[in-house]
GUDO-522952 format. One record per residue (C-alpha): x negated, y, z. Coordinates in nm, 3 decimals. Layout:
% residues N
+---------+---------+---------+
:      xx :      yy :      zz :
+---------+---------+---------+
:       X :       Y :       Z :
...
+---------+---------+---------+
% end
This chain:
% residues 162
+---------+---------+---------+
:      xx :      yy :      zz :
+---------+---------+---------+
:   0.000 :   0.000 :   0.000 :
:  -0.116 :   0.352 :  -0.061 :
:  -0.154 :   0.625 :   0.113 :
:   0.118 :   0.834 :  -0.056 :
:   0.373 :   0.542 :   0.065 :
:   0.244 :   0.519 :   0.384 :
:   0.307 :   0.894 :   0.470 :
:   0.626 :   0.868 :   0.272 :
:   0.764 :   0.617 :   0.525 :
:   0.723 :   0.914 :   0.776 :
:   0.846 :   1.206 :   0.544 :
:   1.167 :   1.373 :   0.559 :
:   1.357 :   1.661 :   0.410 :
:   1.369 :   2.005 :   0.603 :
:   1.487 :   2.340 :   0.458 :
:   1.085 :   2.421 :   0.475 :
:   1.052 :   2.128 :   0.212 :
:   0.929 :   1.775 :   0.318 :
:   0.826 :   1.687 :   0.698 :
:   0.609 :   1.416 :   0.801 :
:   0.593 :   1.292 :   1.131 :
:   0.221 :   1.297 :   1.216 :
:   0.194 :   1.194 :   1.541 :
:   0.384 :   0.863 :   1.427 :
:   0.201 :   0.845 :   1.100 :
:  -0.110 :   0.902 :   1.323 :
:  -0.005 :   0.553 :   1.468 :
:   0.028 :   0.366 :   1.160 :
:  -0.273 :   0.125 :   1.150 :
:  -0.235 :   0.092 :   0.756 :
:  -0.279 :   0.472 :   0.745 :
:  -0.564 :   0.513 :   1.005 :
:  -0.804 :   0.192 :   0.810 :
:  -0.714 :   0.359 :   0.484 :
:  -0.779 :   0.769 :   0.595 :
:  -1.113 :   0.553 :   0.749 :
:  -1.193 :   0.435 :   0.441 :
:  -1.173 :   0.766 :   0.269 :
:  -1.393 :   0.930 :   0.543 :
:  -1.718 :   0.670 :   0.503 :
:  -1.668 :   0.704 :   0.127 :
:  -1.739 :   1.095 :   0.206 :
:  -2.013 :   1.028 :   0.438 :
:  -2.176 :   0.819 :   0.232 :
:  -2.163 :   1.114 :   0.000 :
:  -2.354 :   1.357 :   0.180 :
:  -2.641 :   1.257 :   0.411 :
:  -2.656 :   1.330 :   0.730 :
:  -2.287 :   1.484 :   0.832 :
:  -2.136 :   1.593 :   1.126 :
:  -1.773 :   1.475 :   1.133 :
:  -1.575 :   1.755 :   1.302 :
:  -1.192 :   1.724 :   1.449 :
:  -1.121 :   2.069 :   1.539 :
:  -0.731 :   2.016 :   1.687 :
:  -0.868 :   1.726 :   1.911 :
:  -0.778 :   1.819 :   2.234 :
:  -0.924 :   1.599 :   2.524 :
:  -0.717 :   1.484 :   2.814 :
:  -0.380 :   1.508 :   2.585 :
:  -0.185 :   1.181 :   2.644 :
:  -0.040 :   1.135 :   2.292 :
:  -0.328 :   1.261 :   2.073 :
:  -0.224 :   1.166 :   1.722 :
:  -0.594 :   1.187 :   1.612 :
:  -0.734 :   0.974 :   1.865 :
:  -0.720 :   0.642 :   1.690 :
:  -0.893 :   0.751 :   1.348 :
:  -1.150 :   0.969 :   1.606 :
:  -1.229 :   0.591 :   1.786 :
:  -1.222 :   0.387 :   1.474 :
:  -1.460 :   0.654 :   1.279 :
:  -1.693 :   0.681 :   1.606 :
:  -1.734 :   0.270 :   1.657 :
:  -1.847 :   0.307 :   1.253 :
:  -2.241 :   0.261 :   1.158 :
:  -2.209 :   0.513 :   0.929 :
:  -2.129 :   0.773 :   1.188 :
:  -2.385 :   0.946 :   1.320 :
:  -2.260 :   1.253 :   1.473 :
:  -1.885 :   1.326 :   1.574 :
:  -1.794 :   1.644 :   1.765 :
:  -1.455 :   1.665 :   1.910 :
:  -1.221 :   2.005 :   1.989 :
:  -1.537 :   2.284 :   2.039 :
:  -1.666 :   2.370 :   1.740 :
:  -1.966 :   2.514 :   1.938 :
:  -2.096 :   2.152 :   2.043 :
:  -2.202 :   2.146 :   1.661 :
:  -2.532 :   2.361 :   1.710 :
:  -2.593 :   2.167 :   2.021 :
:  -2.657 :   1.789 :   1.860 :
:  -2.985 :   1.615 :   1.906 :
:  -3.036 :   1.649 :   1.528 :
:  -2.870 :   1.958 :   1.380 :
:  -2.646 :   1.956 :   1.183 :
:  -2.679 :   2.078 :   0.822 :
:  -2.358 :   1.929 :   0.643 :
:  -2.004 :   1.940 :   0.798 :
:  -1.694 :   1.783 :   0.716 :
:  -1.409 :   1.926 :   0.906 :
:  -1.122 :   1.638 :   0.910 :
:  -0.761 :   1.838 :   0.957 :
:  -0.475 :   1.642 :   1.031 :
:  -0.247 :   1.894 :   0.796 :
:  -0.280 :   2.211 :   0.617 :
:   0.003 :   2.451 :   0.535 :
:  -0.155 :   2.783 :   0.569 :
:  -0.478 :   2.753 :   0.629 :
:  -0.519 :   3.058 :   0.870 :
:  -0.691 :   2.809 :   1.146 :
:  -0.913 :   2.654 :   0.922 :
:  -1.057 :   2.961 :   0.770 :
:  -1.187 :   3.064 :   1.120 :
:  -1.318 :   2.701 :   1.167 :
:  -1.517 :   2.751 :   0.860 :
:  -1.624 :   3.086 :   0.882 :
:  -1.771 :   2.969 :   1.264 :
:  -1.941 :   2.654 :   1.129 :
:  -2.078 :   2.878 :   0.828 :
:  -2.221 :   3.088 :   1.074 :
:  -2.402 :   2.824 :   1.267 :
:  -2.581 :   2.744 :   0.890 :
:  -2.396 :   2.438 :   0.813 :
:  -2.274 :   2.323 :   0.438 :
:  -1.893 :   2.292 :   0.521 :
:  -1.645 :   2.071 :   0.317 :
:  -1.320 :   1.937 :   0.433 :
:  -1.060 :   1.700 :   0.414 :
:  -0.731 :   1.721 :   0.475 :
:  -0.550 :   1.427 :   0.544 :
:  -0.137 :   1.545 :   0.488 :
:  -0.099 :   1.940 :   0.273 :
:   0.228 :   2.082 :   0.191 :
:   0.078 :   2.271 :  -0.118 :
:  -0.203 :   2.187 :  -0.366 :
:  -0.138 :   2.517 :  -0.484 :
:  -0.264 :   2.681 :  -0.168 :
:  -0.521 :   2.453 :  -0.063 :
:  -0.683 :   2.550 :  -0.436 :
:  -0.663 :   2.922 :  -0.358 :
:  -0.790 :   2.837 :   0.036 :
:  -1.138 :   2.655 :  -0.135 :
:  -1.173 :   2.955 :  -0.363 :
:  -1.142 :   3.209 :  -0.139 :
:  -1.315 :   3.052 :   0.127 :
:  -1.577 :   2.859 :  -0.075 :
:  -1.551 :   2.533 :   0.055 :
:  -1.469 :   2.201 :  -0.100 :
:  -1.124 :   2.040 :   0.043 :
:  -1.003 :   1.738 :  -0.031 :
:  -0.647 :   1.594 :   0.013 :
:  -0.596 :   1.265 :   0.061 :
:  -0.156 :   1.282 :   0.034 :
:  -0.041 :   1.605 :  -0.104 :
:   0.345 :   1.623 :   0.034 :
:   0.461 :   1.725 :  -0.267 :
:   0.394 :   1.460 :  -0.476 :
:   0.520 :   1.174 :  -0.246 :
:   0.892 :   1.030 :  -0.238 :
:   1.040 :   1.081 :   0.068 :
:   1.298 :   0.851 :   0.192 :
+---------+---------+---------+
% end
């Protein structure tokens, strides 16, 4: 099964277009092995990343992110992982030169362009991937304006909700 049905079977109809339930797709161990295997594809990519998650917040009981975070840590591949502070990123025991900030969803983007501007300022090559967007449209303008790479791995609007 792909990812598009997957996050389909967690998608719904709103007036501000299509929904998905992330905290329960979050949960879905189809979705997690599959966004894990688009993740070590990307690392494999670029030597020597730092995986960020940004909206991990520690001590939250029902952390949606928290399963893909352990999966992707307990990985080989993996060599850094910072979690919530984007700060911790200038503070690894090798520094970190490529980032790839992992976002559960993007609508706007407003969040993320602070993220990136921050981790641009500690000298990092930032690229990202966004696991759910609402708009391929806007996540095109956000990586021109903000020159970074983003990739998508289910664009909402090109999945059949049911």
């Amino acid at each position: 099964m792909d990812l598009k049905n997957i996050v389909a079977n967690y998608a719904s109809k709103s007036d501000k277009g299509i929904d998905v339930d992330l905290e329960n797709l979050s949960k879905d161990k189809k979705f997690r092995s599959e966004v894990v295997k688009q993740v070590l594809k990307k690392v494999q990519e670029i030597p020597h990343v730092c995986i960020v998650f940004p909206s991990f917040k520690k001590g939250e009981d029902k952390n949606p992110l928290g399963g893909i975070i352990n999966e992707l840590a307990s990985s080989l591949k993996i060599s850094s992982l910072v979690t919530e502070n984007l700060e911790l990123v200038q503070h690894l025991r090798v520094p970190a030169e490529n980032v790839i900030l992992i976002k559960h969803s993007f609508r706007s983007g407003k969040k993320l362009k602070e993220q990136v501007e921050e981790l641009k300022k500690f000298g990092c090559n930032v690229s990202v991937i966004c696991l759910v967007a609402h708009s391929g449209a806007r996540v095109e303008a956000f990586a021109h304006a903000n020159e970074v790479k983003v990739d998508v791995l289910v664009y909402t609007d090109e999945i059949n909700y049911i």
